[in-house]
C-alpha positions as CSV (number, residue, x, y, z in Angstrom):
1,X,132.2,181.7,15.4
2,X,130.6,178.2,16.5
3,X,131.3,175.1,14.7
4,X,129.2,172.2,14.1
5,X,130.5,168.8,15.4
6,X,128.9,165.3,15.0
7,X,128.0,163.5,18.7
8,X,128.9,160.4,19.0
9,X,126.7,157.5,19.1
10,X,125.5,157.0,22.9
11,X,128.0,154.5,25.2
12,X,125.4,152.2,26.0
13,X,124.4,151.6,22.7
14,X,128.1,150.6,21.4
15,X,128.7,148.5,24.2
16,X,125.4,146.5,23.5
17,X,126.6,146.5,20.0
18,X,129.7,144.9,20.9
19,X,128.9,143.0,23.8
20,X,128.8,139.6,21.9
21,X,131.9,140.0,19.9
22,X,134.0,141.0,22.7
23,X,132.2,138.0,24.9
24,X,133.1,135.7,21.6
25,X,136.9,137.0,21.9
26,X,137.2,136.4,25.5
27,X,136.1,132.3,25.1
28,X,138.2,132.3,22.4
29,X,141.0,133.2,24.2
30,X,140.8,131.7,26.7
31,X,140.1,128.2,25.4
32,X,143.2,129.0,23.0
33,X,144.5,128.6,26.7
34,X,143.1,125.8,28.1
35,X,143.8,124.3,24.8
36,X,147.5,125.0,25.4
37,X,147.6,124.0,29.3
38,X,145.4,121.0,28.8
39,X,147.8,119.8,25.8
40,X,151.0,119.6,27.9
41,X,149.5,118.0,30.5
42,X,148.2,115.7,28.1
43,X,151.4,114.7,26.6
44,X,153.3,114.9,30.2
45,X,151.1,112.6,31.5
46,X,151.3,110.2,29.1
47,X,155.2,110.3,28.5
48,X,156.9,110.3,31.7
49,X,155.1,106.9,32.9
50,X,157.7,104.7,34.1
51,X,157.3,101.7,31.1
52,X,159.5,100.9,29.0
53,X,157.4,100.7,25.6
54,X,161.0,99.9,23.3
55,X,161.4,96.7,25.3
56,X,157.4,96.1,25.2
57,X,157.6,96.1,21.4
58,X,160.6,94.3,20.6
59,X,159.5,91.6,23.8
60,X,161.9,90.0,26.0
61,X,164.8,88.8,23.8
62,X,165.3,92.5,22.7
63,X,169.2,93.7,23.4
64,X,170.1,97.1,24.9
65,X,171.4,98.2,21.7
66,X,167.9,97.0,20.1
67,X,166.1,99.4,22.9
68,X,168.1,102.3,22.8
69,X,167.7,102.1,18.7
70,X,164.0,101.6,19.2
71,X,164.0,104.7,21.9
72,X,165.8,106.7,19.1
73,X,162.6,105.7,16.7
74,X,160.7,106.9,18.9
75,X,162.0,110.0,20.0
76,X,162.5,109.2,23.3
77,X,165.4,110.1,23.8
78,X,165.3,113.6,23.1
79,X,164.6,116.4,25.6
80,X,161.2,116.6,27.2
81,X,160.4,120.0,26.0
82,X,161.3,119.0,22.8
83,X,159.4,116.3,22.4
84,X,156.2,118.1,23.4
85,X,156.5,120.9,20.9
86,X,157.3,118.8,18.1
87,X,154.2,116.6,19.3
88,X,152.3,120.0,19.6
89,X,153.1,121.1,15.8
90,X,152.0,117.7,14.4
91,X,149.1,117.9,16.3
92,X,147.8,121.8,15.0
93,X,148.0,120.0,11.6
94,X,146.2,116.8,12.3
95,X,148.8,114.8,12.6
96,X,148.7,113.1,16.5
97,X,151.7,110.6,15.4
98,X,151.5,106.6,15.0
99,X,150.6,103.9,17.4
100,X,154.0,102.2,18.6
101,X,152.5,99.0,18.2
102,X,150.2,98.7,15.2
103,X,151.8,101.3,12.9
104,X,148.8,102.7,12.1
105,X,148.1,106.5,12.4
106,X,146.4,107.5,15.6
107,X,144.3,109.9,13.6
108,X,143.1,107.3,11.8
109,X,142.6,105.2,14.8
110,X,140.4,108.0,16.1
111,X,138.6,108.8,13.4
112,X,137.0,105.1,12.6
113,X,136.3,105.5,16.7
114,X,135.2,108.7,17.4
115,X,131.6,108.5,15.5
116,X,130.2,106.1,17.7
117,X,130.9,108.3,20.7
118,X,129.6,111.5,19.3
119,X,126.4,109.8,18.3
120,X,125.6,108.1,21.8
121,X,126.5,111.9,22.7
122,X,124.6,113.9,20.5
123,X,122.0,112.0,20.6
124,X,121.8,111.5,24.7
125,X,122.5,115.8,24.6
126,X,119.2,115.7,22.2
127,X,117.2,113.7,25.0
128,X,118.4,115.2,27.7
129,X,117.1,118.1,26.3
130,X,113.6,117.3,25.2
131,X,112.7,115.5,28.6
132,X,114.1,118.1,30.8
133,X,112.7,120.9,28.8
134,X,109.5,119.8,28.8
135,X,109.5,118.6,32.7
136,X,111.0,121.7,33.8
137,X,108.5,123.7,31.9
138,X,105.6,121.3,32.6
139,X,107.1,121.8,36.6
140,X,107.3,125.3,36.3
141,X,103.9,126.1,34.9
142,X,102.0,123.6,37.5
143,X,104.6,125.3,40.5
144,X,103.5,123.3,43.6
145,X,101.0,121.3,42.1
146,X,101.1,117.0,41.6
147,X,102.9,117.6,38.5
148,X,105.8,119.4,39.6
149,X,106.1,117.2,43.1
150,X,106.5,114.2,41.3
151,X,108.9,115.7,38.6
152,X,111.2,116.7,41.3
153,X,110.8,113.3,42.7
154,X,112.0,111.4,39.5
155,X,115.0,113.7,39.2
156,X,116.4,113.2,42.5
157,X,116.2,109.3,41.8
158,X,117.4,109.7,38.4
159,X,120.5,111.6,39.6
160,X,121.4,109.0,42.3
161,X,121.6,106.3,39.7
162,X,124.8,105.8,38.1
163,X,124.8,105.2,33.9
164,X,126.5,102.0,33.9
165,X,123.6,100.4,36.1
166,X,120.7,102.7,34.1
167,X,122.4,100.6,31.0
168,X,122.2,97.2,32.5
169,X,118.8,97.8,33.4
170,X,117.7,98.8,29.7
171,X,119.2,96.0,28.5
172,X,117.2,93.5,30.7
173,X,114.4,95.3,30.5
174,X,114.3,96.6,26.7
175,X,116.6,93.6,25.3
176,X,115.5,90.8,27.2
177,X,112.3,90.9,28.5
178,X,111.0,93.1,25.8
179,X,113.3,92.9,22.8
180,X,113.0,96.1,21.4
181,X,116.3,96.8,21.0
182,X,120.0,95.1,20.3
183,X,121.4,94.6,23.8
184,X,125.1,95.9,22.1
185,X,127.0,96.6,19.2
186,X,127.6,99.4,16.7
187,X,126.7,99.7,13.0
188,X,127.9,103.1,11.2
189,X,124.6,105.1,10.4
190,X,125.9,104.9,6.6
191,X,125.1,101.5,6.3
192,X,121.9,101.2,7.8
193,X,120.9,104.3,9.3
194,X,117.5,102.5,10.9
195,X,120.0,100.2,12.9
196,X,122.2,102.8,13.7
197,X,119.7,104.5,15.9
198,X,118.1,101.1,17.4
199,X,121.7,100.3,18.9
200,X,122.5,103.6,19.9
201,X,119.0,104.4,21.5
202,X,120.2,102.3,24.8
203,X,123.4,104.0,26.1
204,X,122.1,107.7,25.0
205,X,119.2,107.3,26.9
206,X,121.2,105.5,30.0
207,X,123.0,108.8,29.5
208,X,120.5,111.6,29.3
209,X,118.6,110.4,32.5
210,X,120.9,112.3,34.7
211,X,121.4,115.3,32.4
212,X,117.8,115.5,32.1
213,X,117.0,116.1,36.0
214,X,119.8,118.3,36.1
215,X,118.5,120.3,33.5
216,X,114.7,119.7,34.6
217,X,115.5,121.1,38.1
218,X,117.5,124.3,36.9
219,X,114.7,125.4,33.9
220,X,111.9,124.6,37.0
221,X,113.6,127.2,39.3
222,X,114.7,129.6,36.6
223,X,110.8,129.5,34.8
224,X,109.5,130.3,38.8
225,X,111.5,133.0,39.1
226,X,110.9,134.4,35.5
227,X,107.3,134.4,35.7
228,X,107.2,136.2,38.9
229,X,109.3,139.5,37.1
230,X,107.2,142.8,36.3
231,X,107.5,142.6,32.4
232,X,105.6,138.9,32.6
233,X,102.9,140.8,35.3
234,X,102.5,143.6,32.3
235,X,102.4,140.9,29.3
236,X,99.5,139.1,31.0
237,X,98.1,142.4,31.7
238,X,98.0,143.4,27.7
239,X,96.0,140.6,27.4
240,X,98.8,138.4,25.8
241,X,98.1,134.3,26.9
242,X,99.5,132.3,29.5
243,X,101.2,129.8,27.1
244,X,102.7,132.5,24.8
245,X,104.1,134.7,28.0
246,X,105.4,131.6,29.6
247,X,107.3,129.9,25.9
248,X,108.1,133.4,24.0
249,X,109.0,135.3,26.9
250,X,109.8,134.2,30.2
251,X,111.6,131.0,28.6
252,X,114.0,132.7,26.5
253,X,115.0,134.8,30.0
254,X,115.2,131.4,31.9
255,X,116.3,129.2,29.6
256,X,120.8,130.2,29.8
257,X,121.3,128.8,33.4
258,X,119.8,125.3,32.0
259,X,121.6,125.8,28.4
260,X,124.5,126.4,31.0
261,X,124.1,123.2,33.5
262,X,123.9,121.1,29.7
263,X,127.5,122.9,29.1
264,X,128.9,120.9,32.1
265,X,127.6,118.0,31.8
266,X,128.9,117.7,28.0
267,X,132.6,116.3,29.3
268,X,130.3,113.9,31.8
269,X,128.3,112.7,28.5
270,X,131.4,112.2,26.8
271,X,133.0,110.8,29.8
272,X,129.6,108.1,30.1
273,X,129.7,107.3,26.4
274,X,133.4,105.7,27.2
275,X,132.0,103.9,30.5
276,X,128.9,102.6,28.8
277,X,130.9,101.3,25.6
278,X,131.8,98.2,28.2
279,X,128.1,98.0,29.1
280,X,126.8,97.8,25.7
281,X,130.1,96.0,23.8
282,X,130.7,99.2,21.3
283,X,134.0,100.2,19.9
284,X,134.7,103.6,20.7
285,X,137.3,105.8,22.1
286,X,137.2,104.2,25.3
287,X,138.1,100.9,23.8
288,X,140.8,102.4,22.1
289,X,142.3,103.9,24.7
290,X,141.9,100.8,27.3
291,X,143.6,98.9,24.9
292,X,146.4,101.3,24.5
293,X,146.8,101.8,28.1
294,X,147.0,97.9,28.8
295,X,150.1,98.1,26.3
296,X,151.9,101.5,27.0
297,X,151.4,102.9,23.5
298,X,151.9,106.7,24.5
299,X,150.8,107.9,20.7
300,X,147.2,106.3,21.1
301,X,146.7,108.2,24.6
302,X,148.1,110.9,24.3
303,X,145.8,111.8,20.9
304,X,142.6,110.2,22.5
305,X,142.7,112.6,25.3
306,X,143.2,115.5,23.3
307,X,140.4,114.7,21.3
308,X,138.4,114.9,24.2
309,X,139.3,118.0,25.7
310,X,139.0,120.0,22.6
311,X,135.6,118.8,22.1
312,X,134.9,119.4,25.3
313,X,136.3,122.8,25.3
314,X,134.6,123.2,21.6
315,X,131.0,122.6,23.5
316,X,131.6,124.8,26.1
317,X,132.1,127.6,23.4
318,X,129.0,126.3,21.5
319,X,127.5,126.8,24.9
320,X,128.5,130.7,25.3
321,X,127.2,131.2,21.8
322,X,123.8,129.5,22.4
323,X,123.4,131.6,26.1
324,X,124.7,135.1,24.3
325,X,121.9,134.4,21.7
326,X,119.3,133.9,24.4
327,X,120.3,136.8,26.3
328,X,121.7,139.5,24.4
329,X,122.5,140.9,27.4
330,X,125.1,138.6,28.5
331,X,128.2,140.6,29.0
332,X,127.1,143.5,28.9
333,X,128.5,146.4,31.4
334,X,126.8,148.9,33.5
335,X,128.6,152.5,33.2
């Protein structure tokens, strides 16, 4: 007597089914821990500098007694271990602790700062994007031709040209010799939204220029290879045209290695937004943090920093997502 027994559904099938989620559960784990590594690093690094930030607060007439009280205030005289996972627990809640010399919450601090960063940013990632998209495709579509030599031209001088001197030479040329735009300063885009993009124009596009040859360069390559693969030979042979094999085929293969090379260059944007606020006189993160550093106050760095590495490590899963989208494939294993 035989009996009937449902097959199950074909290997290669559930693992592209669940190819994504496991990728998605990977990143997430590990950037649970980076997060973790990166935070006590963070707060080691700021804590065990040799100043004394008791006697920088209470100034020179302070007493030992006044110190070691002050130290107590502070914490400081607990256990190192201690300190960092009751500094840890604070932080998973929002709360990154209070500046030693103003008294005034370092979230707070961070919050009125952080917007004009992640606007030069965003809007710098947004540029970098549009002009090396279209000059890597432009490049890649004209392979060899005038076009393509002298976009590969401009990105090799564009990525030999530091930000900081990109951002002086807007200013004289865009703010000086043609006023376009404010040579500096920061208006929140609730207030006046128009001016808001006029100041911030500057420094994102002193950032984007190297971004943009980066991703220029690797689209350019990828888009060559792409369009020299079998399944672009048989979609031109079905009669399909050259523009829709090239941008709703071979781009979405090509396009995760430059989606990718915009990934690592997020912490450099970041990282340029708090060079160029000295260029362009706005008050951001990198202020902040200058001006805590000048006086010792541990709180201010110590929450500025991790602010930046979880939005760096935030991008980088942003990026994952965006490259598993383009190519379902990503992950996937071969039985």
């Amino acid at each position: 007597m035989t009996s009937l027994t449902l097959a199950p559904a074909p290997a290669s099938r559930l693992r592209r089914l669940t190819a994504p989620v496991t990728a998605l559960a990977r990143g997430l784990a590990a950037l649970l821990a980076v997060a973790l590594v990166s935070s006590f690093l963070t707060f080691g690094l700021a804590a065990l500098g040799d100043a004394n930030p008791a006697a920088a607060v209470l100034g020179e007439t302070a007493t030992a007694e006044d110190i070691a009280r002050m130290n107590h205030e502070f914490g400081l005289d607990r256990p190192f271990l201690e300190r960092y996972a009751t500094w840890l627990g604070h932080a998973l809640t929002g709360d990154l602790g209070t500046s030693w010399f103003t008294r005034l919450p370092v979230a707070e601090s961070i919050a009125q700062r952080l917007p004009v960063d992640l606007s030069i940013t965003a809007f710098a990632v947004l540029l970098a994007t549009l002009a090396g998209g279209l000059a890597g495709i432009g490049a890649a579509a004209n392979a060899g031709g005038r076009f393509d030599r002298a976009v590969t031209a401009v990105c090799a001088a564009a990525s030999t040209v530091p930000a900081f001197v990109v951002g002086i030479g807007l200013i004289v040329l865009f703010a000086v010799v043609v006023p376009i735009f404010p040579s500096g300063g920061y208006v929140p885009f609730s207030e006046d939204p128009a001016q808001w993009l006029r100041l911030i124009t500057l420094p994102a596009l002193a950032l984007s220029l190297d971004s943009a040859a980066d991703i220029a360069r690797q689209l350019r390559t990828a888009l060559v290879g792409a369009l020299r693969e079998n399944y672009v030979t048989g979609a031109v042979v079905r009669g399909l045209s050259r523009r829709r094999v090239l941008l709703r085929h071979a781009l979405r293969n090509a396009a995760g290695p430059a989606v990718t090379v915009l990934g690592l260059h997020v912490p450099r944007l970041l990282g340029g937004a708090v060079v160029t606020e000295a260029v362009f006189a706005l008050p951001g993160l990198g202020r902040l943090t200058g001006e805590a550093a000048l006086k010792s106050d541990v709180p201010v760095i110590q929450g500025t920093l991790l602010t930046i590495v979880v939005l760096v490590l935030l991008s980088n899963v942003v990026v994952d997502a965006v490259v598993l989208r383009l190519r379902p494939g990503t992950g996937r294993r071969t039985s």
